[in-house]
N, C-alpha and C positions, 0 to 999 in steps of 0.2 A: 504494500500500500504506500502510494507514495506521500510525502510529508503534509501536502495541504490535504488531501483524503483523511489524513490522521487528525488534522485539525478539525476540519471539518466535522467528522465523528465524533469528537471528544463534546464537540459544543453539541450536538445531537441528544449525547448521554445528560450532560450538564443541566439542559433546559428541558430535558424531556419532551422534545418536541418533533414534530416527523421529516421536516424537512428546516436544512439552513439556508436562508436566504439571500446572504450575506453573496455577490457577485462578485469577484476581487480583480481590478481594472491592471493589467500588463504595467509594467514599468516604461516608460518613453526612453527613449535614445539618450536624453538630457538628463532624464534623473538615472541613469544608469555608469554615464559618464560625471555626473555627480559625484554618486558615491565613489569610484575609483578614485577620483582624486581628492577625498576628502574623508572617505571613512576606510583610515587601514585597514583592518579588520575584512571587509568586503572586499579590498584589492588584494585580499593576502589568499581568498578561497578560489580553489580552482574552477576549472568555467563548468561544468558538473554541479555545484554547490552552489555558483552566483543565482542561480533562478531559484533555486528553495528559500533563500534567504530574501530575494523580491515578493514571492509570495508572501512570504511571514510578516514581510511588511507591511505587502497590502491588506493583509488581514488585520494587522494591528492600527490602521488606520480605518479600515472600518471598524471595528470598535470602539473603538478611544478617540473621543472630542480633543482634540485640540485648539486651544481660543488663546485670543490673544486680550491680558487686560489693557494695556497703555503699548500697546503695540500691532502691526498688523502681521498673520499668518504666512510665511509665505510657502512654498510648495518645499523647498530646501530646507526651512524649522522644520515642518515634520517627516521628510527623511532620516532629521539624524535624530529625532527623537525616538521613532520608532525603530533604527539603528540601536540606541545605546540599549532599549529593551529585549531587543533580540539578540544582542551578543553577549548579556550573561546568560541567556535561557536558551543557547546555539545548540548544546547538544541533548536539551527537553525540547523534542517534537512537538511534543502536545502538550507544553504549557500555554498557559491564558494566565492573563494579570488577574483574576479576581479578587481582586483591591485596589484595582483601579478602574475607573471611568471619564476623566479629563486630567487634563494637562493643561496647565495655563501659563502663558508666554509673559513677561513681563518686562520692563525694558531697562531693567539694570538691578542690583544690590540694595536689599534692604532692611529694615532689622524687625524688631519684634513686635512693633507695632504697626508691622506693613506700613512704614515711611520710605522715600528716597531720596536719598541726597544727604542723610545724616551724617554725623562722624561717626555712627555704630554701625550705621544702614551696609553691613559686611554680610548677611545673607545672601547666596546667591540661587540657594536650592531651598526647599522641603515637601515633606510627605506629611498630610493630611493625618489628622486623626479625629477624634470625636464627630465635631458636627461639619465639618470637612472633611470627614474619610472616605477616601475615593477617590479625592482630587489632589495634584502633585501642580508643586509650582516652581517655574523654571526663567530664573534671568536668561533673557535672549543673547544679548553677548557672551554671558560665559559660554551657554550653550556651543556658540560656534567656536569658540574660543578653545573648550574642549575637545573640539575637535581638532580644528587647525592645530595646536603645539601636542604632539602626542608623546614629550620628549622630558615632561614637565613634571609626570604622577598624579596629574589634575583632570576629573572630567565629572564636573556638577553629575550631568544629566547620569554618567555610569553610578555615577554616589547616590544619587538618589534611590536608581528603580535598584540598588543592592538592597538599600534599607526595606524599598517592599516586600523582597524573597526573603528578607527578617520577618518581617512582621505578618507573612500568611498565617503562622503558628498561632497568630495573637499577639506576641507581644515583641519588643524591640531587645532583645537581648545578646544580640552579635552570634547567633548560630542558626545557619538558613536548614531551621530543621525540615524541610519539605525539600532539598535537596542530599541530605546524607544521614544516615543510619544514626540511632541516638546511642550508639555505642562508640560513636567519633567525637561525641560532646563536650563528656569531662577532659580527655585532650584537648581539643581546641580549645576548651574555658581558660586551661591550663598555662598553653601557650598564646594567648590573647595577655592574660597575665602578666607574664613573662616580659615579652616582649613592650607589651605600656612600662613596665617597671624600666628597660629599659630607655624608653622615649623621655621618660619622667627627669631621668640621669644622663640624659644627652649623650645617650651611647646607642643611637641607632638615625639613619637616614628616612626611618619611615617617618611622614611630615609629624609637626608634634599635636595638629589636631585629631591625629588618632589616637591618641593618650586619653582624648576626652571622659571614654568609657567603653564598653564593649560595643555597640553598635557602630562607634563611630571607628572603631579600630577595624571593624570589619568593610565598612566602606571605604575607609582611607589604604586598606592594604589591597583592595577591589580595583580599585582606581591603581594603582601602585602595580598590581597582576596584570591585568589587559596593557598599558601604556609601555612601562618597562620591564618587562617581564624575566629576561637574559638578567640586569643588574640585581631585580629582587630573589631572584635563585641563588646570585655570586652571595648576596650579600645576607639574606635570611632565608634559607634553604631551608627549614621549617615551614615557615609562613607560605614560600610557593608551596609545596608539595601538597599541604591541608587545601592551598584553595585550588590549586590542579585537582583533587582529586573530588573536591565541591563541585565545581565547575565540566568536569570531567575536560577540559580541555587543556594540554600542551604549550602554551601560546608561545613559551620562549625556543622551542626545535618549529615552532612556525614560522616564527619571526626569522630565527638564525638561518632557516632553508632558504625564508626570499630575499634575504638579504644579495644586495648586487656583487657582480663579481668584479674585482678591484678596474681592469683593463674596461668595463659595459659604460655604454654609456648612464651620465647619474641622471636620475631619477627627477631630478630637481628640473630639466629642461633647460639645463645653462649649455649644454654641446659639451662639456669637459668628461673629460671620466672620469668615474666616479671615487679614483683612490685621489686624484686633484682635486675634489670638489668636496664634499657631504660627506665623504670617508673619513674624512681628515676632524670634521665638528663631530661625529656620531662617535668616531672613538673616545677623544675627551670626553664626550658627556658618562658614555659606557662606565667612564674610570669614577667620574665624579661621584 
């Protein structure tokens, strides 16, 4: 059965209903060339895997509102929205957000009393709960921003939809139990732990707002897995390995595969090869 049939079926069983009616519109030329140059992730699957992953998109855009509050929608917000959804749930076929039903775009940073322009106003993401549960809200610059620099350990929108595969369980406690066996728990609780004790004592690269508490250590090492994935193995081989095997994805033997070959041309579109060009910033950062 192939991946949208699974889909399809799943929301079948879900609403107990006899038919889905949901029509899910091809991807165009433009948004397809989109994603290639702007969501790695999608340029790193080989051409076999590019169409399941536009499917899953466009199912995820039929379902999930996207609005814009002080901003307008444009067809690019919700590719990498519905991107950053589907690249923690790449290798769950048949998940569905069921704790989500919008997204709302907003046009910059803000703080807790939904202001903007503050000197607090440093929100750039959150997930909904009480009388907002369901709804996720997403600064538009970061948004893209997240995307464009994937070199940084930062991507709102992946921070976000990790805290919802937190919180299907019920509640936010830094272990996505509806992804791995509650016998992987007390370890990760363990080394979640661990590893805050040492952010706390400035003896780790993972940023220090994963210190915060368990959910935010699991988003910020989320964020930290998909982006750099090669440095987070050199440097907390722990930390990868737990969320490799969360995620059931590999991402850093992904990365290292398509990485260019020194002599090819780079990637970047400057005409140089790429041990001249982008070879040269990507090692640095690797070390850093």
């Amino acid at each position: 059965m192939s991946v949208i049939a699974t889909l399809k079926q799943f929301f079948l069983s879900l609403f107990s209903i006899k038919e889905y009616a949901v029509e899910l519109t091809p991807l165009s030329n433009e948004m397809r060339t989109f994603l290639s140059q702007n969501v790695s992730f999608y340029a790193a699957l080989d051409e076999t895997e590019k169409p399941f992953f536009e499917q899953r998109i466009g199912l995820f855009l039929q379902t999930t509102k996207i609005v814009g509050h002080d901003v307008e929608v444009t067809e690019q917000d919700e590719l990498l929205v519905a991107s950053a959804a589907i690249i923690l749930v790449w290798r769950f076929p048949d998940w569905y957000y069921v704790n989500l039903h919008t997204v709302a775009l907003v046009s910059g940073s803000f703080n807790e009393h939904s202001q903007f322009g503050q000197a607090d106003s440093r929100i750039q993401g959150m997930v909904g709960t009480g009388a907002m549960k369901g709804q996720m809200i997403l600064s538009k610059p970061a948004l893209h921003l997240g995307f464009s620099n994937d070199r940084d350990k930062k991507n709102v929108a992946l921070h976000e939809f990790s805290h919802l595969l937190d919180l299907v369980d019920g509640g936010l406690d830094g272990f996505p139990e509806r992804l791995s066996h509650h016998m992987h728990a007390v370890p990760w609780i363990d080394l979640m732990r661990k590893e805050m004790s040492k952010i706390h004592h400035k003896q780790s690269n993972i940023r220090d707002y994963g210190g915060t508490n368990p959910m935010e250590f699991f988003a910020v090492a989320t964020e930290y897995f998909f982006e750099r994935p090669n440095m987070l193995c050199r440097k907390h081989p722990e930390v990868y390995e737990a969320l490799k095997s969360f995620y059931k994805q590999d991402v850093a033997a992904i990365k290292k595969e398509i990485r260019p070959r020194k002599k090819s041309p780079c990637p970047c579109g400057s005409g140089k090869r790429y041990k001249r060009c982008c070879m040269v910033s990507s090692d640095v950062s690797e070390i850093s």
